[in-house]
C-alpha positions as CSV (number, residue, x, y, z in Angstrom):
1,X,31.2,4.6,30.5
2,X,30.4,8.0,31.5
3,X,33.7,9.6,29.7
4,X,31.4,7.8,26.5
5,X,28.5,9.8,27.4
6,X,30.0,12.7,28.0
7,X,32.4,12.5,25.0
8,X,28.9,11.7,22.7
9,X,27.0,14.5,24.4
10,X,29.5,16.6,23.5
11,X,29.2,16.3,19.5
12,X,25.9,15.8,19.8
13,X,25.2,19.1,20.9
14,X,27.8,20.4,18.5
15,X,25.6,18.7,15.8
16,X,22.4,19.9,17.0
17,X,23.9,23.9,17.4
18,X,25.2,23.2,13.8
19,X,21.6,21.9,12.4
20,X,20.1,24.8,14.3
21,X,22.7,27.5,12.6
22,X,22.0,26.1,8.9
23,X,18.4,26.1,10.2
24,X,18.3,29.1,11.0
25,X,20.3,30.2,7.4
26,X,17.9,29.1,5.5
27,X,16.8,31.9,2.8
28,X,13.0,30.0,3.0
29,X,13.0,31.2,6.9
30,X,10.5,34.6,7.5
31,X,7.8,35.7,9.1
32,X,5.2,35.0,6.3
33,X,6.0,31.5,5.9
34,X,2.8,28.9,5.9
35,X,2.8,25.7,8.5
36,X,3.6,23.4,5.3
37,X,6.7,25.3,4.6
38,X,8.3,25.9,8.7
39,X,7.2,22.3,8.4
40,X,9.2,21.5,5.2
41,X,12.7,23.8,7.0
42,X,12.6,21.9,10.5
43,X,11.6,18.7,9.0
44,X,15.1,18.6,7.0
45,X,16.5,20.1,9.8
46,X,15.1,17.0,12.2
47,X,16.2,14.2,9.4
48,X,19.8,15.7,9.5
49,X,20.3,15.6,13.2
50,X,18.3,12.3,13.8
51,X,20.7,10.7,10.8
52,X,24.0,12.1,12.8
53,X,22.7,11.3,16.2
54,X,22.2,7.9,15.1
55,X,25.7,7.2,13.3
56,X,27.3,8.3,16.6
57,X,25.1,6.2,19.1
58,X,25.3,3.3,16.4
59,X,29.5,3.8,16.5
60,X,29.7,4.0,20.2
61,X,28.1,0.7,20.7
62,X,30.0,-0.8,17.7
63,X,33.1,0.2,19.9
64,X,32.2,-2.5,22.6
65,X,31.1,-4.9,19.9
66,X,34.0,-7.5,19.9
67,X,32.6,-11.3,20.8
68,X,30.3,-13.4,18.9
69,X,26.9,-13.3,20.7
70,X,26.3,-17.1,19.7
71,X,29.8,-18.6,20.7
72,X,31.9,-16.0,22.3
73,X,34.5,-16.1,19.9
74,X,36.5,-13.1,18.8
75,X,34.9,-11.3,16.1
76,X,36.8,-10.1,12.8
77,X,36.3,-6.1,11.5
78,X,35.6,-6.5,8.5
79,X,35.5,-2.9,7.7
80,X,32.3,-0.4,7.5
81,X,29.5,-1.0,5.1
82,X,26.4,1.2,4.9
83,X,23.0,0.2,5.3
84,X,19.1,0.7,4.6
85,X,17.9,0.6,7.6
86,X,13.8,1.5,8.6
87,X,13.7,2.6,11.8
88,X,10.2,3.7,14.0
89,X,10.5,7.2,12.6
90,X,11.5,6.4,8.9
91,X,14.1,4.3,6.4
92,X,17.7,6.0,6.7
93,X,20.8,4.7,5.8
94,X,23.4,4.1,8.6
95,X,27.3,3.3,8.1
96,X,28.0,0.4,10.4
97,X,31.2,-2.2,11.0
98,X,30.4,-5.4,9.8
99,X,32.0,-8.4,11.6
100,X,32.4,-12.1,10.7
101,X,32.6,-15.1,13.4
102,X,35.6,-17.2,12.3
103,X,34.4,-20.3,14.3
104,X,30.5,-20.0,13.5
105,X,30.9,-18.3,10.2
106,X,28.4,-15.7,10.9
107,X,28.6,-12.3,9.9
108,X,26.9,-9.1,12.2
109,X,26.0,-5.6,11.8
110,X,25.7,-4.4,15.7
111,X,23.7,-3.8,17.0
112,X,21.3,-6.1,16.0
């Protein structure tokens, strides 16, 4: 589990350096910017990373995602789907696996 964590940490802080460059390029960025408008650059900036850092965590879990939680059964891939999803800091749209339970017929988007 920790080569996970380390492996994830990795391109998360590859992602974040990259927000932080494109940040930091943006031709809005100076010195006589108001609040509402450093507001407007990082808040992009904070959506983009947020949405990355939470297709990553999302795909590491998917990875260990492989019984039905109801029966135990193997689960099918059924291949990725994207998804609305609202989340405590906002609605974002996530691509997730979707798998299907042969024996209970049920169909899940891990994590739950």
């Amino acid at each position: 589990m920790s080569t996970n964590r380390d492996h994830l940490k990795a391109k998360l802080l590859a992602q974040a350096e990259a927000t932080i460059d494109k940040m930091l390029s943006d031709e809005r960025l100076n010195d006589q910017m108001t609040l509402s408008a450093i507001e407007a650059v990082v808040g992009v900036s904070e959506a983009d990373f947020r949405q990355r850092a939470l297709e990553e965590i999302i795909g590491m879990q998917q990875e260990s995602s492989k019984t039905c939680p109801l029966c135990g059964s193997q689960l099918r891939n059924k291949g990725k789907h994207r998804k609305r999803v609202v989340t405590l800091r906002g609605e974002t749209e996530v691509k997730r696996t979707y798998y299907h339970c042969e024996t209970c017929q049920q169909g899940y988007f891990p994590p739950r």
